[in-house]
Structure formats: C-alpha cells, structure tokens
C-alpha atoms as an extended CHARMM CRD file, in Angstrom:
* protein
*
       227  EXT
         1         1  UNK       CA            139.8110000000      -37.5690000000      155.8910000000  PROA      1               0.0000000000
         2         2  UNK       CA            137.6060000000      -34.9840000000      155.4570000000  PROA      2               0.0000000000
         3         3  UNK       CA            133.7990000000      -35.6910000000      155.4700000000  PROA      3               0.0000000000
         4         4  UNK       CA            131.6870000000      -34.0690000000      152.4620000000  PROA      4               0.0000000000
         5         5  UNK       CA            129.2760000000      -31.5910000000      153.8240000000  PROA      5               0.0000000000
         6         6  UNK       CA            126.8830000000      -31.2230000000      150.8000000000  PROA      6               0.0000000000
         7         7  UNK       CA            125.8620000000      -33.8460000000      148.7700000000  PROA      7               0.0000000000
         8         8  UNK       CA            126.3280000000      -34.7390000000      145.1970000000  PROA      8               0.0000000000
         9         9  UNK       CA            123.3880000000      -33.1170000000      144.2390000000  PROA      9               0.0000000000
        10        10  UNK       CA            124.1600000000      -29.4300000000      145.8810000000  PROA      10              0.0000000000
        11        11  UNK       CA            127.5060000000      -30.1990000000      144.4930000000  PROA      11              0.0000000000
        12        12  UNK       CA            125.8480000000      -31.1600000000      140.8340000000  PROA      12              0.0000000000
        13        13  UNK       CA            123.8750000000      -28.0780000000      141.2270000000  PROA      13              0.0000000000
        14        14  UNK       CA            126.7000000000      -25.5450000000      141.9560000000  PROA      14              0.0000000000
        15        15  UNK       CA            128.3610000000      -27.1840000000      138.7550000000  PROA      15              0.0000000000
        16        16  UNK       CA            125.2960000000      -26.6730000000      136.6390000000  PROA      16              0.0000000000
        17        17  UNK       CA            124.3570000000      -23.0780000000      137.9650000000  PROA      17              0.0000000000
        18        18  UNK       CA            127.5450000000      -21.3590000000      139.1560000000  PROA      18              0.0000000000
        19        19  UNK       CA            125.9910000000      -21.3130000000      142.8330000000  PROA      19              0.0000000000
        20        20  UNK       CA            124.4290000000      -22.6310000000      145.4910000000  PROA      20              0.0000000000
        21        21  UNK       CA            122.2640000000      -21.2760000000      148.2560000000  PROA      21              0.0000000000
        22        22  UNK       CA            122.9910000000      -23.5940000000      151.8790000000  PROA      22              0.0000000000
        23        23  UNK       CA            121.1980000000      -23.1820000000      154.5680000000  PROA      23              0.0000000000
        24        24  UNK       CA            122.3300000000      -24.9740000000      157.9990000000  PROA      24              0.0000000000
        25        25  UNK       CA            126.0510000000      -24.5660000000      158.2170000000  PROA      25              0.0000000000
        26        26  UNK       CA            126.1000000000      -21.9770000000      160.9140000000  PROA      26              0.0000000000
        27        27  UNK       CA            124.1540000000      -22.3280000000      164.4550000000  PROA      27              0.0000000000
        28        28  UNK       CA            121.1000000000      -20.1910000000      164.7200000000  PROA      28              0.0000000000
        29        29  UNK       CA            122.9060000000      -18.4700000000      167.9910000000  PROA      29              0.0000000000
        30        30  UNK       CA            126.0620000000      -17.4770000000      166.3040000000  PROA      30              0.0000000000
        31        31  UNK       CA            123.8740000000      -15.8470000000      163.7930000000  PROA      31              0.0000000000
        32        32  UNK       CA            121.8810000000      -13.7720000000      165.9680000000  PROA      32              0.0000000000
        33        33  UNK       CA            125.0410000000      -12.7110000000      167.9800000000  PROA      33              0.0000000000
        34        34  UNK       CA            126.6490000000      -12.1630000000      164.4600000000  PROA      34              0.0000000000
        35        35  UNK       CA            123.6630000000      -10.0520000000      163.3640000000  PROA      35              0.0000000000
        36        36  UNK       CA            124.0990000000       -8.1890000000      166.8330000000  PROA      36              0.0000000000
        37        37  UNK       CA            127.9650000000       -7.4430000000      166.6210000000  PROA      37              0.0000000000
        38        38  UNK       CA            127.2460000000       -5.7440000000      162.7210000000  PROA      38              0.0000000000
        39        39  UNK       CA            124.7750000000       -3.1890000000      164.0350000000  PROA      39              0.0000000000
        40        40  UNK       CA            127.4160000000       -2.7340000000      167.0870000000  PROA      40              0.0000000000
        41        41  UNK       CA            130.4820000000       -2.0670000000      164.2740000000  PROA      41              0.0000000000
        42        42  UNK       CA            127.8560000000       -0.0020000000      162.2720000000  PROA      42              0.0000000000
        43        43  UNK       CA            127.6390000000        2.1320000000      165.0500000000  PROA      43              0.0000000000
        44        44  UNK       CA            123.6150000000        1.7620000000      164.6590000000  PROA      44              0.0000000000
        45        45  UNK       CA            120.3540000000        0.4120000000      166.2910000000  PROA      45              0.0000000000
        46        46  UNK       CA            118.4100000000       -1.8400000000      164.8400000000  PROA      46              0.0000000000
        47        47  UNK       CA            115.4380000000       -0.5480000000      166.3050000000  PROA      47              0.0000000000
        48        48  UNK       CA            115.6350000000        2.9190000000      165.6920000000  PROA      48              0.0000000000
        49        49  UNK       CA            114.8970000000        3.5330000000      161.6290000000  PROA      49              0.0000000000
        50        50  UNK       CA            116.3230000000        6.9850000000      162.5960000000  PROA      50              0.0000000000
        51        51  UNK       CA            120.0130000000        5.9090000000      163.4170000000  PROA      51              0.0000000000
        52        52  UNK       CA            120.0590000000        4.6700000000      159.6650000000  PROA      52              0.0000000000
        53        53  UNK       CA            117.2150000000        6.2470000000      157.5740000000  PROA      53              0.0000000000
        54        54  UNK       CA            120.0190000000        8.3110000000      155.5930000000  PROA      54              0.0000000000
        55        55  UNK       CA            122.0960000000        5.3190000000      154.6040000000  PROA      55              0.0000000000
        56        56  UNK       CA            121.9050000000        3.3580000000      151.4160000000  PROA      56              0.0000000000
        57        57  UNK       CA            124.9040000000        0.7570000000      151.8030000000  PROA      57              0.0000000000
        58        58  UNK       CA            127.4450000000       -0.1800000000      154.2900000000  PROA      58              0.0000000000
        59        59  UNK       CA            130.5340000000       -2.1090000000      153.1630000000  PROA      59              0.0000000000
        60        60  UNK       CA            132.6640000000       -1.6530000000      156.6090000000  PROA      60              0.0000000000
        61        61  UNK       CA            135.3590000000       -4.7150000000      156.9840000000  PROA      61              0.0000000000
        62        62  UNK       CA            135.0250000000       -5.3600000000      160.7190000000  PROA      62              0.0000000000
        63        63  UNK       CA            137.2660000000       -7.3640000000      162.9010000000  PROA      63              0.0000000000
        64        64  UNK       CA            134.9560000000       -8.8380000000      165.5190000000  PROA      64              0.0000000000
        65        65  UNK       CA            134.8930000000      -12.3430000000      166.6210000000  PROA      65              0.0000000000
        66        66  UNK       CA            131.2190000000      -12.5940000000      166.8670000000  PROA      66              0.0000000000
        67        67  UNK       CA            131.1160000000      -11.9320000000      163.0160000000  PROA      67              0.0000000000
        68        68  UNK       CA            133.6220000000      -14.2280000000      162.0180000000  PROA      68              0.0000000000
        69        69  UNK       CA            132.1400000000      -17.0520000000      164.2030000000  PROA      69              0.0000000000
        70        70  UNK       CA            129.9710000000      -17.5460000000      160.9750000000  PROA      70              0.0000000000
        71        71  UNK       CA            132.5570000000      -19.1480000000      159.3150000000  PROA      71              0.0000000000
        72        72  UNK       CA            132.0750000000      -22.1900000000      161.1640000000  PROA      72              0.0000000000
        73        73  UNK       CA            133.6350000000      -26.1340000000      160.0980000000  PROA      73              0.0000000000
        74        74  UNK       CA            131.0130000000      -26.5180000000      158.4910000000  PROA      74              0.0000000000
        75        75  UNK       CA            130.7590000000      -23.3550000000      156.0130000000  PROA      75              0.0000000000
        76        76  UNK       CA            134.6020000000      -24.0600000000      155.8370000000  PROA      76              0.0000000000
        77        77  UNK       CA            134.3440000000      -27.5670000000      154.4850000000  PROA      77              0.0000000000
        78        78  UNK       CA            131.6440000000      -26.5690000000      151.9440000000  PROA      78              0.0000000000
        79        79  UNK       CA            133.5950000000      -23.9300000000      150.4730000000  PROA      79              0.0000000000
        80        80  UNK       CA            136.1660000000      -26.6610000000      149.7800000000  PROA      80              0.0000000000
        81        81  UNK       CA            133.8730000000      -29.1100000000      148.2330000000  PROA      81              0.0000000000
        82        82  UNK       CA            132.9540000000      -26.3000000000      145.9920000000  PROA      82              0.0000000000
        83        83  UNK       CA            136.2820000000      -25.1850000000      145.0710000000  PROA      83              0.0000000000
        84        84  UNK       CA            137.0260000000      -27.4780000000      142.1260000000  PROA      84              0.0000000000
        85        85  UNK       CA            140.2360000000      -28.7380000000      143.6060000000  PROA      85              0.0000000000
        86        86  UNK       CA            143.6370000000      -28.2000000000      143.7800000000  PROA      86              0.0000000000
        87        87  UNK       CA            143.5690000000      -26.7930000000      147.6670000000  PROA      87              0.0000000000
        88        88  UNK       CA            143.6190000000      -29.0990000000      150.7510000000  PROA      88              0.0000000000
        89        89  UNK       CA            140.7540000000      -28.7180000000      153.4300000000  PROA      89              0.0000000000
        90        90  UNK       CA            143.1290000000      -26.8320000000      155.7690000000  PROA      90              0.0000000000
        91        91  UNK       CA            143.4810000000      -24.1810000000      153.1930000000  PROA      91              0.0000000000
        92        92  UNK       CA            140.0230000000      -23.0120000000      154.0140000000  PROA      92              0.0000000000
        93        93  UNK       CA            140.5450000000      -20.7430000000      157.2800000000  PROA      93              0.0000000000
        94        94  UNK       CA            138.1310000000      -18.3070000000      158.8210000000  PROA      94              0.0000000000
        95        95  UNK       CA            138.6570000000      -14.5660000000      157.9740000000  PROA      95              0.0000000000
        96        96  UNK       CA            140.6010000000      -12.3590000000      160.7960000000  PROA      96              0.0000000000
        97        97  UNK       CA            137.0320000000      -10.0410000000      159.6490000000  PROA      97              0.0000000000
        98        98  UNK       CA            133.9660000000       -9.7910000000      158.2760000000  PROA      98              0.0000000000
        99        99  UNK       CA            133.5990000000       -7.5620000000      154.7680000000  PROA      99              0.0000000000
       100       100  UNK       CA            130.0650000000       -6.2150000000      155.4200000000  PROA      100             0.0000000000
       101       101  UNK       CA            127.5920000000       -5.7130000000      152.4890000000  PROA      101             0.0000000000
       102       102  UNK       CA            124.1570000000       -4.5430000000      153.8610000000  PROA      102             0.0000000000
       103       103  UNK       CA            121.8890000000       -3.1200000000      152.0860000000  PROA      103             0.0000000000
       104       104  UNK       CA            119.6850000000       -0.2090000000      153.2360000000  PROA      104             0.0000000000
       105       105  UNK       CA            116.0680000000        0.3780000000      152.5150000000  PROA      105             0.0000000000
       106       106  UNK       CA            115.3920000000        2.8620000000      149.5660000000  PROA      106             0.0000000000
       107       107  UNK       CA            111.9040000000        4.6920000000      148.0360000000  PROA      107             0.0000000000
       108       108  UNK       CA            113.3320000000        3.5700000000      144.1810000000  PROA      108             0.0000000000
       109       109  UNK       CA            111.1600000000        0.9890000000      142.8530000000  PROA      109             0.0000000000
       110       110  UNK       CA            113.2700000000       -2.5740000000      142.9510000000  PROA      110             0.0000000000
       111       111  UNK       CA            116.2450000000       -3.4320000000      140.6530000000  PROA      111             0.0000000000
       112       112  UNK       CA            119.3290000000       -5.2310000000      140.4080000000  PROA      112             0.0000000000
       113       113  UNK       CA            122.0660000000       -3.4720000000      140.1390000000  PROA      113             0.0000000000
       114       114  UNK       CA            123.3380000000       -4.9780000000      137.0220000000  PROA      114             0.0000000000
       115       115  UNK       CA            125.6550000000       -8.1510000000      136.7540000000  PROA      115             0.0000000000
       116       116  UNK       CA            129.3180000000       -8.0800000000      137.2370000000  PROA      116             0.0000000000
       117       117  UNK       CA            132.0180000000      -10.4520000000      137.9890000000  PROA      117             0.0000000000
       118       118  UNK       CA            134.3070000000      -10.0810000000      141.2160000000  PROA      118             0.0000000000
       119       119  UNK       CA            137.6670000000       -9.0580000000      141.3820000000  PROA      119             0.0000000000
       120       120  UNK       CA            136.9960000000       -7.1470000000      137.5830000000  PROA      120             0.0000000000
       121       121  UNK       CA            138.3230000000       -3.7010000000      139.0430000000  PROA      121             0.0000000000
       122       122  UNK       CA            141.0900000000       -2.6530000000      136.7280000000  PROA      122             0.0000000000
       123       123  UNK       CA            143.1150000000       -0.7750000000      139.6980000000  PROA      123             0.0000000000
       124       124  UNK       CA            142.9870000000       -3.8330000000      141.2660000000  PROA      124             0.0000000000
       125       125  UNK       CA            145.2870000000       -5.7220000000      138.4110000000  PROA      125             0.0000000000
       126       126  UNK       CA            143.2230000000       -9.3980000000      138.9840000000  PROA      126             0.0000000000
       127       127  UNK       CA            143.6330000000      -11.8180000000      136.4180000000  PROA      127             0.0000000000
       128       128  UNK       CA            141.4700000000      -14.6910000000      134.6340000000  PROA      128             0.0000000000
       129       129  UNK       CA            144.2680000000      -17.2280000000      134.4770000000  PROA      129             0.0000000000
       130       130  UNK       CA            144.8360000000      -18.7430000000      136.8050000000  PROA      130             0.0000000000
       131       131  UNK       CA            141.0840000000      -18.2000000000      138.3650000000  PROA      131             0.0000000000
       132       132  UNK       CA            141.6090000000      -14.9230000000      141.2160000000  PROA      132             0.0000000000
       133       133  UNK       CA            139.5500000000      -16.7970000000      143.3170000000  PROA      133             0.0000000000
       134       134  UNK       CA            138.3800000000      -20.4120000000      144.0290000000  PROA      134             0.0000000000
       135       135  UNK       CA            135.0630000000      -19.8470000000      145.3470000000  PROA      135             0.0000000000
       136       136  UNK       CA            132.5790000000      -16.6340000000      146.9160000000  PROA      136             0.0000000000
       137       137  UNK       CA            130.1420000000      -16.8170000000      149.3250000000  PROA      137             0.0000000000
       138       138  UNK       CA            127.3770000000      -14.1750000000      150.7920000000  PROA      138             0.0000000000
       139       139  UNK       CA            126.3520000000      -15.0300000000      154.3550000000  PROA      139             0.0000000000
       140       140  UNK       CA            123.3890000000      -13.4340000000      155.0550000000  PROA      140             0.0000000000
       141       141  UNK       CA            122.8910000000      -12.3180000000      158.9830000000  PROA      141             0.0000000000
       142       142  UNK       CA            119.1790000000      -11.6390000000      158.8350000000  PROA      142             0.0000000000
       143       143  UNK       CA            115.9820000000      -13.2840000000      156.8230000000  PROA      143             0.0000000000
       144       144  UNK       CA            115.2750000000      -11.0680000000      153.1230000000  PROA      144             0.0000000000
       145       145  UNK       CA            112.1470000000      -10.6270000000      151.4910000000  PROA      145             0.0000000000
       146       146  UNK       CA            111.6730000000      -10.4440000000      148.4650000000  PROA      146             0.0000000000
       147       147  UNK       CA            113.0270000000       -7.4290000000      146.7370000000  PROA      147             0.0000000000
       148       148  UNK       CA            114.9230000000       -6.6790000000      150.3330000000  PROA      148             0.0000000000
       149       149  UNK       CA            118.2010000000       -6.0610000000      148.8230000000  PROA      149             0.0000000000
       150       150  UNK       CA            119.0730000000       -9.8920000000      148.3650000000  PROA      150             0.0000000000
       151       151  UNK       CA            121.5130000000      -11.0050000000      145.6740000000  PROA      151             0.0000000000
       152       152  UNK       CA            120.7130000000      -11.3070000000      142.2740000000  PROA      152             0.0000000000
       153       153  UNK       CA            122.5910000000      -14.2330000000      139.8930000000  PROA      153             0.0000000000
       154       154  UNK       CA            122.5630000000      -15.0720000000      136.6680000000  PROA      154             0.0000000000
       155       155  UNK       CA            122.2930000000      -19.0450000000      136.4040000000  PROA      155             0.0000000000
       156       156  UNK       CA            124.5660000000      -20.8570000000      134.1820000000  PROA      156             0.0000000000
       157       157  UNK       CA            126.5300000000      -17.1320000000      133.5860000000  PROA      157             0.0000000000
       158       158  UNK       CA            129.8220000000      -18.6010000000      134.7060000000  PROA      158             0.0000000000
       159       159  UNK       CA            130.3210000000      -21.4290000000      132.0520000000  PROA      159             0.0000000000
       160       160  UNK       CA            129.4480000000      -18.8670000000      128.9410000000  PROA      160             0.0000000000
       161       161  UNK       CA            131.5430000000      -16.7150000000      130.6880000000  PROA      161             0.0000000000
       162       162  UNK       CA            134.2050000000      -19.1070000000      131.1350000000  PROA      162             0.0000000000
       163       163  UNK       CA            133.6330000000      -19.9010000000      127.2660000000  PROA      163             0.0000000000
       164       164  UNK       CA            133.9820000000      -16.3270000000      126.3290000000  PROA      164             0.0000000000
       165       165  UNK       CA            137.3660000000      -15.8930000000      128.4290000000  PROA      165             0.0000000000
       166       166  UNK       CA            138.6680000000      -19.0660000000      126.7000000000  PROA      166             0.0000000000
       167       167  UNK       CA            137.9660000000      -17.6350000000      123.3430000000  PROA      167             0.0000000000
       168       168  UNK       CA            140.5150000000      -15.0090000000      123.2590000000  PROA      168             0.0000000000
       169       169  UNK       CA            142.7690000000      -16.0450000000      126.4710000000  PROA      169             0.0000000000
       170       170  UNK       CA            145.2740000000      -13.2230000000      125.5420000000  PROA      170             0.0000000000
       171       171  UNK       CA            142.9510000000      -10.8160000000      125.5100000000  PROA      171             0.0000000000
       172       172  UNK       CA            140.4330000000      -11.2430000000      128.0930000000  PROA      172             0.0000000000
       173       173  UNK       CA            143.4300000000      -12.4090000000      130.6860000000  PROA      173             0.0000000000
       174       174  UNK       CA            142.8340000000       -9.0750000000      132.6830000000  PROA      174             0.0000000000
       175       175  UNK       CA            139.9040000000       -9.6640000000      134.6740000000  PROA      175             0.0000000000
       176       176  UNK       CA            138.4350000000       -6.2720000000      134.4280000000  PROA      176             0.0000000000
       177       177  UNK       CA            138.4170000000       -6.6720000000      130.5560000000  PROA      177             0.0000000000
       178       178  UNK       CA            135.9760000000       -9.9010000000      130.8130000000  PROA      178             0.0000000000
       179       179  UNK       CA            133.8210000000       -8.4710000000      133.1460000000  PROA      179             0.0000000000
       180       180  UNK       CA            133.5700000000       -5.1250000000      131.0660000000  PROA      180             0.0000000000
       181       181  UNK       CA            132.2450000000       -7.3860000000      128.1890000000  PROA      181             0.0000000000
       182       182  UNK       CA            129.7680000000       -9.3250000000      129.4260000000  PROA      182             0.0000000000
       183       183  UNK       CA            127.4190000000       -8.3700000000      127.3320000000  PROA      183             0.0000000000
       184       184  UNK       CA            129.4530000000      -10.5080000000      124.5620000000  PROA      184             0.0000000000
       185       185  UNK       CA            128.6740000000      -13.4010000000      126.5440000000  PROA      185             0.0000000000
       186       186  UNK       CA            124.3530000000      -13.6710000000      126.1740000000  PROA      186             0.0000000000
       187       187  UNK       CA            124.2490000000      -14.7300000000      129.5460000000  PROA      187             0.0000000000
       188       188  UNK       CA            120.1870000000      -14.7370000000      129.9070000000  PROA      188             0.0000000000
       189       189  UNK       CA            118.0900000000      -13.9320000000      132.6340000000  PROA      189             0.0000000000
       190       190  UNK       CA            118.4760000000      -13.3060000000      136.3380000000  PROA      190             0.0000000000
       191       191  UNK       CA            117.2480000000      -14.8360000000      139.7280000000  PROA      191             0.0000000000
       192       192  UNK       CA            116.4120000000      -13.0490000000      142.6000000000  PROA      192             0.0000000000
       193       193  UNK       CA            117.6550000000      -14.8630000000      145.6420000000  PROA      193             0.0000000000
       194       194  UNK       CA            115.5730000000      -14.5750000000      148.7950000000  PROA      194             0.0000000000
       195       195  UNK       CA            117.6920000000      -15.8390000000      151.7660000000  PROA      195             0.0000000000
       196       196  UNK       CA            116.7170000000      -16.3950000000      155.3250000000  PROA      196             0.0000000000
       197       197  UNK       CA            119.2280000000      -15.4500000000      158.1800000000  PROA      197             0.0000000000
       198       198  UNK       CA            122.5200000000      -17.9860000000      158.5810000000  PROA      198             0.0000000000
       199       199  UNK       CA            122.0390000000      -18.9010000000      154.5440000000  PROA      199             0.0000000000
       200       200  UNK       CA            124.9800000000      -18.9220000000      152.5520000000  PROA      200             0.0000000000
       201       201  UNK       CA            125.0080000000      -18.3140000000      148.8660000000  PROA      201             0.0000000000
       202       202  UNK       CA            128.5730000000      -19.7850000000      147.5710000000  PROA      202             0.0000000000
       203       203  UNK       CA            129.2030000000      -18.4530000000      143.7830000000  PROA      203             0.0000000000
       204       204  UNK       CA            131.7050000000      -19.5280000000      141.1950000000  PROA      204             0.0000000000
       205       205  UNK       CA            134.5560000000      -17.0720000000      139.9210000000  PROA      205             0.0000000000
       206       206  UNK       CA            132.5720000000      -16.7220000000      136.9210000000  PROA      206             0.0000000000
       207       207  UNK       CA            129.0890000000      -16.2910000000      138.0320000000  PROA      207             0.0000000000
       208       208  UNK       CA            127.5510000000      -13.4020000000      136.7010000000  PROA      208             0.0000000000
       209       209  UNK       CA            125.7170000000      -11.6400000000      140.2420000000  PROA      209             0.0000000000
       210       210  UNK       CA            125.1240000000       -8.1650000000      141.6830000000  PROA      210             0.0000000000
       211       211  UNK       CA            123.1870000000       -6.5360000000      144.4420000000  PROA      211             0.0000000000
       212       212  UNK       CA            119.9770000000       -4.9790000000      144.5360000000  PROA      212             0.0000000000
       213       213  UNK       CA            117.5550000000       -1.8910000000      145.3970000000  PROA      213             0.0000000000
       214       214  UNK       CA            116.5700000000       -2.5490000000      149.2330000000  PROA      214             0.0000000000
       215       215  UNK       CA            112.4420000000       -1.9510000000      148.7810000000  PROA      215             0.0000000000
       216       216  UNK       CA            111.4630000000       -3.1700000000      151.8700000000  PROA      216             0.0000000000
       217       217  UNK       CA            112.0110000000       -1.3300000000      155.3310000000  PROA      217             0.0000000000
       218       218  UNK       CA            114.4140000000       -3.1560000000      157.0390000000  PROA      218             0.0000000000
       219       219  UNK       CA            117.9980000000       -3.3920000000      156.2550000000  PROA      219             0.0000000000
       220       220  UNK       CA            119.8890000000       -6.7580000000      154.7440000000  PROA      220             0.0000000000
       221       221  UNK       CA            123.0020000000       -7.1080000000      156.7310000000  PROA      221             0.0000000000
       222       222  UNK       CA            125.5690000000       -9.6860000000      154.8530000000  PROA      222             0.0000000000
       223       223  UNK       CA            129.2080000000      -10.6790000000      155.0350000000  PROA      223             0.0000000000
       224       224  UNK       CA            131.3370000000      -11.6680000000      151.6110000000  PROA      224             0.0000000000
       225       225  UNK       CA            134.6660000000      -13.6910000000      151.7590000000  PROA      225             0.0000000000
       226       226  UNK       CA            136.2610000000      -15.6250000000      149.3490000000  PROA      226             0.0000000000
       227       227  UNK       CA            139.0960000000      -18.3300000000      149.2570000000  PROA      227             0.0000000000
C-alpha cells in the first residue's frame, strides 16, 4: 500500500483552490544538478547575462537524466494523491524528459500573461470529457522573486470552470472552446506564486493559470509535466 505523501489538509487545499504549492519532494542536490543540466541543454551560462540577454522564453523538451531526476517517489506519489482517482500509484512514472518553461528577464513593467487552461489549443483536438489530464505540475529549478516570471493562478478558477463546462457539455466538449470563454466563467482575481528552487506547484485540469513578465534579472528555469 501506498503511503500518502501530503496530508489531508494540502489535499483539502488543492480541492478548495485548484492547486497546491509543495515544497520538499525533491532532494536539494538533484535540484541543483537539475538546475545545472537546463543551462547545459540551453546551450547557456548562467553566469554570463550575455549568453542569454536576447532571450525572452525557452520551452526546449530535453531528455537528460539529471532533469528528470526531479520527478522523484515522492513528487510521483503526490501527483497521485492529487489526481482524484481512478489511476493506480504505478500509473505515475517519471517523464523520458523534461518540457522546459523558463522565463527570461525583460525591461516591460510586470504582468501575467493572462489566464488560460492547458491542453485548450484547437490544433491539438483535446477534449473536456473525459478530463485531458489528471493533474499539472510546475517544478521550479531555481528560487523566484517576486515578479521573477513565477506562475500566476487564479484560486477557485477550476470549479466555476468546471461549472461552466457542465452547463452546456455539448458545446464546451472541445477543450479549446472552454478555455476561449473564460471570461463567461467570472473567475476573480489572481495570485502571484513566488516559489523557491525544488517547489512544485501541482494544478487541477481546470485551474485557470498563466505565466508572467520576468522583471527581475535572473532567469526562472522550470519543468511542466502532467499525468
């Protein structure tokens, strides 16, 4: 049997907000070396502003073992407490690679980019029903500051926009339609989320999120994977 990894009130929190932001699942070595092995596949050097001054975003998938070391037991099992059932523990593998999201610094003031649901790509043909995903999560390979690029989520987002998918189930079946109508679905303010290196922010299906303007001067370097 598999023992719980977050306890009832993480778990009563992820219900009640659509996420969860963990920290301790993944060894503060196999962070560092995972922070390491994304400037290595980025081709960059941390130290030198100059290698990456002209970027604004990276979103490389890299197959290095270093990076996918972060998706340790641990992470593993809490994605499965999260997942609302339905999959066994062993369902939850580690990625072959890491999906990079890092976030470069910019001159613009700070802003999120403006929420969105995953997987709401029309090309991409998702659907609501059944759920195109059991649960997300961002795993964040260096400490943020605030307004450093961290995610940005919209608390309670997922049940209204579960509600508003359940309204017309016919219609709002292709995912891309949903997220393109958000708006329908008064989903109130947003959090900032200010992360320190080896967090991991796990987000429902339906949890309004997006990124954000880097303002600060050092890049946020983060993997996403889902299950």
């Amino acid at each position: 049997m598999t023992e719980p990894i977050l306890t009832h009130d993480q778990v009563a929190s992820y219900i009640e907000d659509g996420y969860l932001l963990v920290s301790g699942l993944i060894p503060c070595d196999v962070v560092q070396r995972a922070e390491a092995a994304m400037w290595r596949c980025m081709g960059l050097d941390r130290n030198d502003p100059g290698s990456w001054s002209e970027r604004t975003a990276d979103h490389g998938h890299y197959e290095d073992a270093e990076l996918t070391a972060v998706y340790t037991d641990k992470l593993l099992t809490a994605a499965w407490q999260l997942s609302e059932g339905g999959l066994e523990r062993e369902d939850f593998r580690p990625p072959k690679g890491g999906f990079a999201i890092n976030s470069f610094p910019t001159d613009s003031a700070w802003a999120p980019h403006g929420p969105h649901i995953d997987h709401s790509i029309k090309e991409h043909g998702h659907e609501s029903f059944p759920a195109a995903f059991r649960v997300a999560t961002m795993t964040f390979l260096n400490d943020v500051e605030p307004h450093g690029g961290g995610t940005v989520v919209w608390p309670g987002s997922h049940r209204k926009i579960a509600a508003l998918a359940r309204s017309n189930p016919d219609y709002y079946r292709p995912m891309w339609v949903l997220g393109g109508e958000l708006d329908k679905a008064d989903i109130g303010e947003c959090v900032e989320i200010v992360p320190q290196g080896g967090d991991v922010l796990f987000y429902h299906v339906f949890c309004a999120h997006s990124g954000s303007l880097n303002a600060t001067d050092y890049p946020r370097l983060a993997m996403n994977m889902k299950w």
